[in-house]
N, C-alpha and C positions, 0 to 999 in steps of 0.2 A: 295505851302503852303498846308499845312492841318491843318485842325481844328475837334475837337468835341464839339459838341455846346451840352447843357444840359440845361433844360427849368429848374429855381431853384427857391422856395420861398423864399432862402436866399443861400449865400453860402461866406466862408471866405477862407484867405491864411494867414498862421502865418509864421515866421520864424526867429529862435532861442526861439520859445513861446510866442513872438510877435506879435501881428494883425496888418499887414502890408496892407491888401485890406480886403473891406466885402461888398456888397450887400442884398439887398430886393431880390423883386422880378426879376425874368430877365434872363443873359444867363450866363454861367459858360463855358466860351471857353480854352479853351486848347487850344494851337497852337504852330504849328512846322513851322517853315520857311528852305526849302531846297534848295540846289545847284539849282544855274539857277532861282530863284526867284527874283525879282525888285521891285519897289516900286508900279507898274501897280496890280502885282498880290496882295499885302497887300491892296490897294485901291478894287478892284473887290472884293476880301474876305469880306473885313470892309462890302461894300455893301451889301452880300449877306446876312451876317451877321445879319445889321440890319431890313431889309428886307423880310426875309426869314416870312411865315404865319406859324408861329406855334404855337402860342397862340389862345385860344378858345374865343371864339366871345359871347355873351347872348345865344345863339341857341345851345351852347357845338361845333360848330364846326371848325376847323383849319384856321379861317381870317383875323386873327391881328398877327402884326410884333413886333419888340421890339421896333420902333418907335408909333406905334399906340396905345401902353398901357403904353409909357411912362416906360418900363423900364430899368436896368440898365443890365451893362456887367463887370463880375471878367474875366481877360485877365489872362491866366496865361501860361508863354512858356512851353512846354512838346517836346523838340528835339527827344525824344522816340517816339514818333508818325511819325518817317520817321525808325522805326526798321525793318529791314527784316531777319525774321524769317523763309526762305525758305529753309534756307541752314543750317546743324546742330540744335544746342541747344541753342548756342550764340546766339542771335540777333546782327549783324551787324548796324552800325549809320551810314554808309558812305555817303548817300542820304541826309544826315542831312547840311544846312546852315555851315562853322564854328561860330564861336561864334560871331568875330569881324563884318562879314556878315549876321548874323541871330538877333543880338541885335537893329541896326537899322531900320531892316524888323519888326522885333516883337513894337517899337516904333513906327514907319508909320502906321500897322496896328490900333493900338488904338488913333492916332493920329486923323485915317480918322472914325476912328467910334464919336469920338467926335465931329470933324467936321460935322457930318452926327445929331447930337443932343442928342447924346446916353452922357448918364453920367456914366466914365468908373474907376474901380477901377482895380490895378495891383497888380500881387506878386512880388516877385524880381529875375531880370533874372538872371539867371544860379544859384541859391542858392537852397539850400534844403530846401522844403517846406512842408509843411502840409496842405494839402486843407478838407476841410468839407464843405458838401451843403446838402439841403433837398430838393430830386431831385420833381418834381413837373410833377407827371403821371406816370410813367416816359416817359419823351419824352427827346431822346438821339440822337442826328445827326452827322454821318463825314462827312464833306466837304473836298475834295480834289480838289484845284481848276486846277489838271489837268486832270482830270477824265472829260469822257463825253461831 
């Protein structure tokens, strides 16, 4: 799976002109679930997810999570985020989940972020969407949980 996580003091997803998910404060994830992903790796993401110190602490420095400030998470699938752009101008999706496989990944993931205390809004999977957020620093993360 990959995610880009993005620190927001708000951030929404419409679609058809519609407010389908919003947020306060918190993360604005994107997320692609690809070939060879399971439920292990949506749980380990969720975690890292909520987890992760990237919020500023009274001191201005990076010690709080989005459990510790109590904030929220906009989920929103991006299969574009498994594009390989190495070869030509196309970006290739093949590394991408199919749909029927990446929809219950992208569900388990917000699944286990709620389980975890996170209060989580979504857009809607596979629809065209419009996101807007007020990035917040900006502080902008990819996780790949097969990296590293």
């Amino acid at each position: 799976m990959k995610a880009v996580l993005q620190r927001v003091k708000r951030a929404g997803v419409r679609v058809d002109g519609a407010t389908v998910g919003s947020i306060g404060r918190g993360l604005l994830v994107l997320l692609c679930a690809e070939r060879g992903d399971g439920p292990e790796t949506a749980a380990f993401l969720a975690g890292k997810t909520a987890r992760l110190r990237i919020f500023s602490d009274p001191a201005g420095k990076f010690n709080l999570s989005l459990l510790d400030i109590g904030g929220q998470a906009l989920v929103v699938s991006q299969f574009t985020l498994a594009g390989n752009w190495r070869k030509g101008n196309r970006p290739s999706f093949s590394d991408a989940a199919p749909p029927e496989l990446a929809e219950p990944l992208y569900e388990a993931f917000c699944r286990d972020l709620r389980d975890l205390g996170i209060a989580v809004e979504t857009g809607r999977f596979a629809a065209h969407m419009e996101v807007d957020l007020l990035n917040d620093g900006p502080v902008t993360l990819w996780l790949d949980s097969r990296a590293g």
